[in-house]
N, C-alpha and C positions, 0 to 999 in steps of 0.2 A: 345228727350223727357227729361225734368227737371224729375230729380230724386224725390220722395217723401220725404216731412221732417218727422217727428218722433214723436211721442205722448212721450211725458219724463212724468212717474211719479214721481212726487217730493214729495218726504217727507218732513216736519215740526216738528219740536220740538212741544211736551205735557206740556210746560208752562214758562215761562219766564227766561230761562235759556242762556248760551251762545250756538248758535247752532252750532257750532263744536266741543262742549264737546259729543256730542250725535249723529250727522250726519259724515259720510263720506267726504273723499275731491270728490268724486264721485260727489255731491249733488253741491259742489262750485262750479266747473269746467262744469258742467252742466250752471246751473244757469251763470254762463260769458259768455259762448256762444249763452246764448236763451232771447230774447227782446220780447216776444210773451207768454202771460200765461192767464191759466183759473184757478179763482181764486174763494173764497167765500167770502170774504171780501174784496176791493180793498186795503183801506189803512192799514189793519194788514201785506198783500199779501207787501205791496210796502216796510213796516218797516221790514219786515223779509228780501227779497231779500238783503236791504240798510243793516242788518246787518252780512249777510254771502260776500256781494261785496260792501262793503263803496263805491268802487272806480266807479262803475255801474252808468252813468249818468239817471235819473227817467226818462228825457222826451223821451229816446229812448223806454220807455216798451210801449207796449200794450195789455191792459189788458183787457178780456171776464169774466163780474162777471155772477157770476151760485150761485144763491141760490134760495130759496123757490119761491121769487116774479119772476125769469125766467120764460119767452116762452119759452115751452118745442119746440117750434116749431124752435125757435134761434138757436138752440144749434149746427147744422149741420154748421153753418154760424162760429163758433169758430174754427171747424177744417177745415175751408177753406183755410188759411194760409199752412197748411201740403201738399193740392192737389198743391199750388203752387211751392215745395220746400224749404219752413219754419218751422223749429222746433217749436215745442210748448208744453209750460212746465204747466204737471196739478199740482192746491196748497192746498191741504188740510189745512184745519183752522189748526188743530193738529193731529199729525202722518200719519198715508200711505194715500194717494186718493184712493178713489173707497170702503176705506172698514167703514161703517157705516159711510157713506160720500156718497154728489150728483154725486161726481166725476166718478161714476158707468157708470149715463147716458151716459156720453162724454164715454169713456170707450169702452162702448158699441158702439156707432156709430164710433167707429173708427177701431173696426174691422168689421163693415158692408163695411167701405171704404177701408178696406183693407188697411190703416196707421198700417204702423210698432207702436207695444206700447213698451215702454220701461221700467218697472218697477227701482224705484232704491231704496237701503237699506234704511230704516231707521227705527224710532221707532213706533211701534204698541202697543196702553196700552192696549188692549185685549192679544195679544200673550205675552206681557211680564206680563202681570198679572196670566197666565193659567202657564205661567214657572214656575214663583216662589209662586202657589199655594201648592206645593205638593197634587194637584189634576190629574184629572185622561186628562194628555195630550195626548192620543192616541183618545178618542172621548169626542167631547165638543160642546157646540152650543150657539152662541150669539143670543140673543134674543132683542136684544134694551132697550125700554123701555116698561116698566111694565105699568097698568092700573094706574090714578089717583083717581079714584074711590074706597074710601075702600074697601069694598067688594067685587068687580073683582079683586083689588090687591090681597088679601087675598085668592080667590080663584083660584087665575093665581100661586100664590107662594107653594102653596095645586098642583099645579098642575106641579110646573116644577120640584115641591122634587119628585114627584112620580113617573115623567120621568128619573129622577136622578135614582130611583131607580131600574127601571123595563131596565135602556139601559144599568146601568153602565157610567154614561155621564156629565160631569160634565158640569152644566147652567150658563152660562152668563150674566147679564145683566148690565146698569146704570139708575143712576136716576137725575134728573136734580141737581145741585149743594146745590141747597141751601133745596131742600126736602132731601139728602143724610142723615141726624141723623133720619129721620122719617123713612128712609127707612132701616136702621139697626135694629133701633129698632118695626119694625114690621116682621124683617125676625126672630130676637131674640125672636119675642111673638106667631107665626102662626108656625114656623116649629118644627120639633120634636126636642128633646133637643140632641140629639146624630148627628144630622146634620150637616154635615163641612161647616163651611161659610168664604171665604177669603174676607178682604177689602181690597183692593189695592189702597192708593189712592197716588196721586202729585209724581207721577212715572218718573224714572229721576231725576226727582228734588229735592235739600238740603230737603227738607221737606217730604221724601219720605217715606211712610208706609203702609207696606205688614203684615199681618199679620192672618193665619188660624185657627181657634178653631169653638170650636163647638157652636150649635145657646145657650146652656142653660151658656157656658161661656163666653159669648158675651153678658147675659142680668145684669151678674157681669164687666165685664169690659170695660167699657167704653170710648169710644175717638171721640173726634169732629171732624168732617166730612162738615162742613159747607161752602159753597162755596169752598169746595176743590175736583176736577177731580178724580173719584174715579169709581173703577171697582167694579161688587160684581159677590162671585161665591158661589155656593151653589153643596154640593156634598152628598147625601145621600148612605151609603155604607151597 
């Protein structure tokens, strides 16, 4: 009997950075060995490989795109390659597969198929955002994204300070890039002034900015967030 290949999680760099300033030689040495990936984007997926393995010929990969326009029905046909004997490496657009990423689904059917998974390090902007929060890392909860509708926003943000409050728990969320000034400055206007708010944004990267204070010194200080990759946390004590 051919042995089973291996589900490899592959980490990605959170934004245009050199990816071995920030990944492992785990992640190259990986990536040499695997011709076979499920990806979310094909061509970011082919320029990322091409820049951790220059040497990597492109027509040898074969690549299974998985995003929203996916048959959930396909997705069993991607880890067919593993029942043969073939590695296959999942790609997150940015940081780990599987965590606020499609890369779950695959994930998941790979341990219904009993494929070995293989996790491998790299960078998470939620866990590195909740480290250097000076928030409460023992219990925390990402929540996605918030409502687009002002007043379910407003009353989602009424409701995660509350939770904040009543767990001890420090809340998670993002907002899409370009609404991110909108969404500081409504966390700065709806939550109490004593409430710890971290922005975390372009993490890893030269342009990297972490910073915790409270929501009423957050509607004095101001910084732009516009089309920049940004985490927020909210911690009521």
């Amino acid at each position: 009997m051919i042995p089973q290949g291996k589900l490899f999680l592959i980490p990605t760099t959170l934004g245009d950075n050199n990816p071995l300033e920030v990944l492992p030689i785990s992640v190259k040495q990986t990536i040499e060995t695997t011709n076979t990936f499920i990806v979310e984007n094909e061509k970011t997926a082919r320029r990322f490989i091409k820049r951790i393995c220059p040497e990597k010929p492109q027509p040898s990969l074969h690549i299974f795109v998985l995003n929203k326009f996916t048959n959930e029905n396909e997705l069993p046909d991607f880890l067919a390659p593993c029942l043969k004997g073939t590695n296959v490496g999942l790609l997150s657009e940015a940081g780990c597969p599987g965590v606020a990423d499609p890369g779950a689904d695959i994930v998941k059917i790979a341990h219904e198929k009993n494929i070995k998974v293989v996790p491998l390090v790299g960078p998470s902007s939620i866990l590195m955002a909740i480290m250097s929060s000076g928030m409460n890392g023992q219990s925390f909860a990402f929540n996605g994204y918030l409502p687009i509708d002002k007043s379910e926003r407003k009353n989602e943000i009424k409701r995660l300070e509350r939770l904040s409050f009543e767990r001890n728990q420090s809340q998670i969320f993002i907002e899409t890039p370009y609404r991110n000034n909108k969404m500081l400055e409504d966390l700065s206007g709806v939550l109490e002034n004593n409430t710890n708010v971290c922005v975390a944004c372009d993490i890893t990267l030269p342009s990297e900015f972490i910073k915790t204070q409270t929501a009423h010194q957050w509607k004095k200080n101001k910084v732009d967030l516009h089309k920049r990759p940004t985490i927020f946390i909210i911690h009521k004590s």
